[in-house]
C-alpha positions in Angstrom: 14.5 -235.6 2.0 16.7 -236.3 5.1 15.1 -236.9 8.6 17.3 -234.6 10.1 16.2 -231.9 8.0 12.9 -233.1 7.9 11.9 -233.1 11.9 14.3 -230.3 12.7 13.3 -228.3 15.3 11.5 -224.7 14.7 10.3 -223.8 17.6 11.9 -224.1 21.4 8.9 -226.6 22.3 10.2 -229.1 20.0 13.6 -229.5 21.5 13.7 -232.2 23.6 16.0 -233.0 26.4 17.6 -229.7 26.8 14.8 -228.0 28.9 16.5 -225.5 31.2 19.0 -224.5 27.9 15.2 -224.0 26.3 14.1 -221.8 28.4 16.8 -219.8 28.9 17.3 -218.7 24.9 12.5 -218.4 24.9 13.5 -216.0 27.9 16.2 -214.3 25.4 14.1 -214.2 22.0 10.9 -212.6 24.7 12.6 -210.0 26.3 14.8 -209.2 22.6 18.1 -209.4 24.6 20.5 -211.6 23.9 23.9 -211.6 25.7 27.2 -213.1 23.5 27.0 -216.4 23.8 29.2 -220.1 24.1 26.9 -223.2 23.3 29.4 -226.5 23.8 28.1 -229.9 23.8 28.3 -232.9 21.9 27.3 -233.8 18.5 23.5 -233.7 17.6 22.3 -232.6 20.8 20.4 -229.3 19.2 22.9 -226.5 19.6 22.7 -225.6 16.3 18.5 -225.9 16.3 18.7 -223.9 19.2 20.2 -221.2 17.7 18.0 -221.0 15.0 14.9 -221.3 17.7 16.3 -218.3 18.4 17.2 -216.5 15.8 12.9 -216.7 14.4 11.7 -216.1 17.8 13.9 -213.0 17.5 13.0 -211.7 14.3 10.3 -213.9 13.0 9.8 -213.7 9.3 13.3 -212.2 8.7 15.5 -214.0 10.8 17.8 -215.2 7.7 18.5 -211.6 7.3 19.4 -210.8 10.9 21.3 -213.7 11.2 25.1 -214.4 9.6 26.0 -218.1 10.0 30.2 -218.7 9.3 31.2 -222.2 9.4 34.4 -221.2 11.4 36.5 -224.8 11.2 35.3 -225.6 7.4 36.2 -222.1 6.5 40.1 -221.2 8.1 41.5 -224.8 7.5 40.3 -225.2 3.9 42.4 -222.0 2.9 41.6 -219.3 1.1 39.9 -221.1 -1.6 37.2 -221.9 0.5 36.3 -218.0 1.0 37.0 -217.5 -2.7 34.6 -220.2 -4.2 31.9 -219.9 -1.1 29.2 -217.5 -2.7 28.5 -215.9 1.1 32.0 -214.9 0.9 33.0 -214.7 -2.9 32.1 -210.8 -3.3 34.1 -210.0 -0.2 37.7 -212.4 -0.5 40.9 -210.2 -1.5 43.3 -212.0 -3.2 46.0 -209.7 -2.2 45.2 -210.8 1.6 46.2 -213.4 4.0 43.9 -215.9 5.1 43.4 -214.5 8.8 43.2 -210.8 6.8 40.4 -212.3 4.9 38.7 -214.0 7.6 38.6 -210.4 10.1 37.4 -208.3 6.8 34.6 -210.8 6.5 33.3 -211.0 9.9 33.8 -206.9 10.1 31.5 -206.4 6.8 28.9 -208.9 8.2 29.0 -207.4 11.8 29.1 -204.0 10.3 25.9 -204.6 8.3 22.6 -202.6 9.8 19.7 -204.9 11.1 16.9 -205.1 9.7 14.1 -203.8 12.0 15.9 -205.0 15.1 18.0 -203.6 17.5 21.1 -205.9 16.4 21.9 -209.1 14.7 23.3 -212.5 15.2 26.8 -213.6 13.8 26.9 -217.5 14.4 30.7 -219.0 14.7 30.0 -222.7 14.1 32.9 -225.7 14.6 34.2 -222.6 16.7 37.0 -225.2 17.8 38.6 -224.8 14.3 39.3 -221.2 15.1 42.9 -220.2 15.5 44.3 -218.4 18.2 44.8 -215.7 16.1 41.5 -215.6 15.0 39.9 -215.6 18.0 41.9 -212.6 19.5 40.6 -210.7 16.4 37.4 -211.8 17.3 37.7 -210.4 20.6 38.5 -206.6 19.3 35.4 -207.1 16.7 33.3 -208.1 19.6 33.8 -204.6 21.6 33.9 -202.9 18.4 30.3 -204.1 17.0 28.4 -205.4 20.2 25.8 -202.7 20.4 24.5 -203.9 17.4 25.6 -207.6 17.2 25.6 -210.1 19.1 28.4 -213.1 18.6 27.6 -216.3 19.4 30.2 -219.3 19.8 28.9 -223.3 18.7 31.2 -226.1 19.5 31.6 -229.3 20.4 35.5 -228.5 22.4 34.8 -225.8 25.0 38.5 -225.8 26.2 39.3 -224.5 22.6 38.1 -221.3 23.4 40.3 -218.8 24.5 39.2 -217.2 28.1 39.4 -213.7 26.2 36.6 -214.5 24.4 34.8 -217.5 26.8 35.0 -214.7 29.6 32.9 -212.5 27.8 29.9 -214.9 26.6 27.3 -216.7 28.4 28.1 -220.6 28.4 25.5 -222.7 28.2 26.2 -226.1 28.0 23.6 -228.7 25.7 23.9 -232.7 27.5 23.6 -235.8 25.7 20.0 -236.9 25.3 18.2 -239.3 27.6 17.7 -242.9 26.1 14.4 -242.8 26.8 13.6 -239.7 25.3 15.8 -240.3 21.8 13.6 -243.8 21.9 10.3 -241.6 22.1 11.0 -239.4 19.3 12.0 -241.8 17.0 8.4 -243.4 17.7 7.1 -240.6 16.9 9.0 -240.0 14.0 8.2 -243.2 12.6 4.0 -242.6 13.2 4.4 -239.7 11.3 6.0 -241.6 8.2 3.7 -244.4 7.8 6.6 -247.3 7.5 5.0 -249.9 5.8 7.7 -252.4 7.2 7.3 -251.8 10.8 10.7 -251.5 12.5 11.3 -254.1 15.5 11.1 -252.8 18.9 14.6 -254.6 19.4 15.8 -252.8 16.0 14.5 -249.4 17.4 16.4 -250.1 20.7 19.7 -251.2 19.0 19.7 -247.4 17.6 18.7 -245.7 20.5 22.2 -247.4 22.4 24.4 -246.6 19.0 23.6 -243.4 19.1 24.8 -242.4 22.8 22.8 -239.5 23.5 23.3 -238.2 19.8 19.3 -237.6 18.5 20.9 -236.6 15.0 22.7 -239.9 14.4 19.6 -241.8 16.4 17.6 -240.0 13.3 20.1 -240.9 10.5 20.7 -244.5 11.3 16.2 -245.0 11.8 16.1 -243.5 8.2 18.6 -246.1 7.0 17.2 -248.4 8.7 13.1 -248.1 7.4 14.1 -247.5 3.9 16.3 -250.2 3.2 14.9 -252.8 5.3 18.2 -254.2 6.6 18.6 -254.7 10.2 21.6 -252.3 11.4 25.4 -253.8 11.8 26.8 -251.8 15.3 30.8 -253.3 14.3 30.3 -251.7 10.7 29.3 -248.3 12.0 31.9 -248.2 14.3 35.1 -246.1 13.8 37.6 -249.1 13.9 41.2 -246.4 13.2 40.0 -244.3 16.3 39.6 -247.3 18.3 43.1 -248.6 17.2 44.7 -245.5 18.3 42.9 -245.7 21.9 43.9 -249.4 21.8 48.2 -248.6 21.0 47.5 -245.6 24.2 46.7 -248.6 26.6 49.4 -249.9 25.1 51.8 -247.2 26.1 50.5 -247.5 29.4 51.1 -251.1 30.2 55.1 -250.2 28.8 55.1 -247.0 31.7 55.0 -244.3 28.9 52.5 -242.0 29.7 53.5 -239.4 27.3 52.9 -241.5 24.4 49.8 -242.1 25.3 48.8 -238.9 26.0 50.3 -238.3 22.2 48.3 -240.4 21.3 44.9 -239.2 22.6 45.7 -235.7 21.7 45.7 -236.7 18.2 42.1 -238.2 18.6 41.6 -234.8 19.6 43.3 -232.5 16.8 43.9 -234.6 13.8 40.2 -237.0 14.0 38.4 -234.1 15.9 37.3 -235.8 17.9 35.4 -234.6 21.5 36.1 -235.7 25.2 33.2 -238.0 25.1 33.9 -239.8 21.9 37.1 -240.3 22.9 36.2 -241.9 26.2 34.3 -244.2 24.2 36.6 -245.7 21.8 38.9 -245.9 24.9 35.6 -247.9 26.7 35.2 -250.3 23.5 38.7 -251.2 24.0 38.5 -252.1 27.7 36.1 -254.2 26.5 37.0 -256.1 24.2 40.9 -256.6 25.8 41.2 -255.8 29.3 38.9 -257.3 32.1 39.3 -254.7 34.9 36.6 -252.9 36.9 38.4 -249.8 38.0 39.2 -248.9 34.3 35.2 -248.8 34.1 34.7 -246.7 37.3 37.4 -244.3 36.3 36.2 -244.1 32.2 32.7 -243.0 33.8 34.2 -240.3 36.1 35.8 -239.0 33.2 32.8 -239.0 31.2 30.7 -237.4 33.7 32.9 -234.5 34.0 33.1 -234.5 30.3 29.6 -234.0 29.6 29.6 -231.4 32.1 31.7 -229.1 30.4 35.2 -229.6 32.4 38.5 -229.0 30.4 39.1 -232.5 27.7 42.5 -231.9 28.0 42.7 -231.5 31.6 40.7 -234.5 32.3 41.7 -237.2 29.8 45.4 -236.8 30.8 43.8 -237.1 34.4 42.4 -240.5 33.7 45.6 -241.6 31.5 47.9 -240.2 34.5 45.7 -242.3 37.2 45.3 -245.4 35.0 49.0 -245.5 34.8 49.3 -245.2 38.6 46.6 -246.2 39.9 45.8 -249.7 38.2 47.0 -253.1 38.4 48.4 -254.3 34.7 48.4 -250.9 33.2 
């Protein structure tokens, strides 16, 4: 069995590093009013968990029932195959309808549906980033149609691909990368509770806590591989070497004076590797790194990724920090 799966959290006590989010959602589930909401953060920091912290403090034993789960991304840009062979779907896909058609009869029958015991029920959009524009202004009209008895509730990792119909009418809450220190003590803990017979190195254990860059899931994934198979971990291996290539030709751009190239470029990290803001910051950081020796690129990567993780606009702000390396810094 998987880690992930394994020492996923249940209740809100065992999320860590996302206190304040916590309590906000125990304060939902207690008083059984939950507003529409937007959860954005990066990858593995418990959005999804959280949801589903809330969904069984909500209903308890019948929270699967109460709760409709849609992977949005997965589902629009595989086609209409994906609705036809996906056994949540495969009862309710008309061949004689367009994808979008499909999608907006779907989320009508689920929303539609009567709770069971509860006042209303969750629908749970996740990737919502891979949700058209169309889509989402569908969404919107669903949303005042049903939300007396359900509740729709946004997870992504792209916050800016939200359309302020629908970010205007949910409550953001925004999940932040995970402390170092506190990724380091649950994978401790993680390991006491497996009995390793090979004890993993305290350097070993440290080595996945920096790899993982606030990302607990990954942290999880690379300790599993790590204790089963005995191998000490190989950082150049994991990393994604094509996206770093691409941030690499973007610097590249920028030293010839072509900033929309670069900014081409970036956007593809973006749309066709969907990639976030702060992965993207980071393969442009790993390539500062290994080719250019300048400290102002570091200062102005970091205020980029503080604004990042803070929820700001990816768009907005990486073609800030491309527009002021360009300007801004000797040899770019």
């Amino acid at each position: 069995m998987f880690w992930i799966e394994k020492y996923r959290p249940r209740r809100f006590g065992e999320i860590i590093g996302q206190d304040q989010v916590a309590r906000h959602l125990a304060s939902f589930a207690e008083q059984r009013n939950v507003p529409h909401l937007l959860i954005t953060g990066p990858h593995g920091t418990g959005k999804s968990s959280a949801v589903e912290c809330l969904a069984r403090g909500l209903y308890g034993e019948t929270w699967e029932e109460n709760t409709t789960f849609i992977p949005a991304g997965d589902l629009l840009a595989s086609g209409r195959g994906a609705m036809e062979k996906d056994e949540r779907f495969a009862h309710l896909y008309q061949k004689d309808l367009s994808l979008l058609a499909n999608f907006k009869y779907i989320v009508r029958w689920y929303a539609s549906m009567k709770p069971l015991d509860a006042e209303f029920k969750l629908m749970v959009f996740e990737g919502a980033e891979g949700l058209t524009h169309d889509a989402q202004a569908a969404l919107r009209r669903i949303m005042e149609q049903y939300s007396s008895t359900c509740r729709f509730i946004y997870v992504t990792t792209r916050p800016s691909a939200i359309i302020p119909a629908i970010a205007s009418r949910c409550l953001i809450l925004f999940f932040a990368p995970i402390p170092q220190a506190l990724i380091a003590e649950r994978l401790r803990s993680i390991l006491a509770c497996e009995g390793i017979d090979r004890p993993v190195p305290e350097e070993e254990l440290e080595l996945v806590v920096q790899m993982a860059r606030g990302d607990l899931r990954m942290a999880i994934m690379l300790l599993q591989e790590l204790a089963v198979s005995g191998q000490r971990l190989d950082p150049a291996a994991i990393t994604v070497s094509e996206t770093d290539a691409v941030a690499a030709s973007a610097f590249s751009s920028l030293r010839k004076g072509d900033l929309a190239a670069a900014i081409r470029m970036i956007e593809s990290l973006f749309i066709e590797y969907g990639m976030t803001g702060p992965e993207v910051v980071a393969s442009l950081r790993r390539v500062v790194r290994q080719e250019y020796n300048h400290p102002m690129l570091v200062l102005r990567l970091a205020e980029t990724d503080y604004l990042l993780r803070r929820g700001h606009n990816e768009f907005v702000q990486v073609n800030a920090l491309l527009s002021g390396l360009l300007d801004g810094v000797p040899g770019i």
